[in-house]
N, C-alpha and C positions, 0 to 999 in steps of 0.2 A: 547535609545530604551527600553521598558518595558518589563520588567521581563520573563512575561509570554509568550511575541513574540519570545523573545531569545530561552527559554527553547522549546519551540515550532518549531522552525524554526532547534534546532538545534536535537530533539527528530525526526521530519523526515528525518536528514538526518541520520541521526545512521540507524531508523529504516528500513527505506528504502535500505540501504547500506544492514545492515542483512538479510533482505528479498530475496535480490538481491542474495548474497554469497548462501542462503539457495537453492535458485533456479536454481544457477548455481551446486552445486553438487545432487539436485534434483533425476538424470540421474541416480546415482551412487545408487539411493536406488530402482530405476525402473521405475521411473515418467517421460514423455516423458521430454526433453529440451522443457522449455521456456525463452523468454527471450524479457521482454515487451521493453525493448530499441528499437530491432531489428524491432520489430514488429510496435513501434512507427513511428521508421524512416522510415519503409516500406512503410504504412500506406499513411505518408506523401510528403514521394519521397524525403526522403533529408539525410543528413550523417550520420550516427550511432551517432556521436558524438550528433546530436542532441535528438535522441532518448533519450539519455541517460541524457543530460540537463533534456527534459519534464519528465521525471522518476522522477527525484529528484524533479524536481519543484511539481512534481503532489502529492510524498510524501508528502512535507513542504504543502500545502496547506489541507490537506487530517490530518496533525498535527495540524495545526490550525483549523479547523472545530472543532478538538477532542477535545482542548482547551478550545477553547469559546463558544459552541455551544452542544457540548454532553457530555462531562463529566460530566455536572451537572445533567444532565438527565437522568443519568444509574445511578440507587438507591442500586449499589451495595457495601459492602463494600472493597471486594477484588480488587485489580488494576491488579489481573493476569485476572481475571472474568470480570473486567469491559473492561481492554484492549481484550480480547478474543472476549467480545462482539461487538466491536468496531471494530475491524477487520472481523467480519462477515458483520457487514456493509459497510466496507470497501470494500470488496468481491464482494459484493453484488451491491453495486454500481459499480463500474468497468467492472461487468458484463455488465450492464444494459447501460453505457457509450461505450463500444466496440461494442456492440448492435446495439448501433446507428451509433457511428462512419460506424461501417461496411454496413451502409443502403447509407451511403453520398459517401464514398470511397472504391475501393478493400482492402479487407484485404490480407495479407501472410496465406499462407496455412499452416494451423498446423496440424504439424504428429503427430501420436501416438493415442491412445488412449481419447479418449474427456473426460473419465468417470477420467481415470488418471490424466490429466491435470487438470480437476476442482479442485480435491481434494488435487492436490501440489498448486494450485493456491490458493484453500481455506487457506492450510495449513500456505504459504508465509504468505497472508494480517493476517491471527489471528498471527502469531509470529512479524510482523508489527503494531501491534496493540496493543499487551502487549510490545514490547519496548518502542511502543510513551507512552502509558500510566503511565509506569515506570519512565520514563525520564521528562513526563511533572508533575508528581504526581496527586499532588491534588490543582495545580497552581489555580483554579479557584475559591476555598475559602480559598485559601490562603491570597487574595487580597480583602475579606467580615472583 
């Protein structure tokens, strides 16, 4: 397998996992509980456990994008700034994907605060975003 799939594959699952850890003590700093597993399986009517597969899988694929496809596209020199970056779109997209999911299926009713949850949700994907970035570097001209 090549280099840059490894560090990628293996960059969502850290990242992801931290994102996760960040959101489940969340709560502890005042931002409603989220928890996109729960929400996943809900979503789809099937076990937590799967929830928590599409989580990961949705991380890793979300690392490869960052990989092959935008890292070389964010003209930054910083990887805390370009990961940050990258997690706003991260963010951003995820939005705009639940969006719709939620037009096709019921969604789980989320408590708390909306204005709250954006902003621990923002916070997750940019701290998800500077791990993939850290972890994958600068994999994409490494291999020019």
């Amino acid at each position: 397998m090549n280099n840059k799939i490894q560090k990628s594959v293996l960059a969502g699952i850290v990242g992801t996992a931290i994102m996760t850890v960040v959101m489940m003590i969340a709560p502890m700093m005042g931002i409603p509980k989220m928890s996109p597993p729960e929400m996943v399986s809900g979503m789809l009517g099937m076990p937590l456990f799967v929830g928590w597969m599409m989580h990961f899988m949705i991380g890793i694929v979300f690392a490869i994008l960052y990989t092959f496809f935008v890292a070389s596209k964010i003209s930054v020199t910083s990887l805390y700034l370009k990961g940050a970056i990258f997690g706003i779109i991260a963010f951003i997209a995820a939005q705009v994907m639940m969006k719709l999911m939620g037009t096709m299926m019921p969604m789980p009713a989320m408590e708390g605060s909306k204005i709250l949850l954006a902003m621990g949700s923002l916070m997750g994907h940019i701290i998800f975003g500077i791990v993939v970035a850290k972890i994958v570097k600068n994999s994409y001209f490494e291999s020019k």
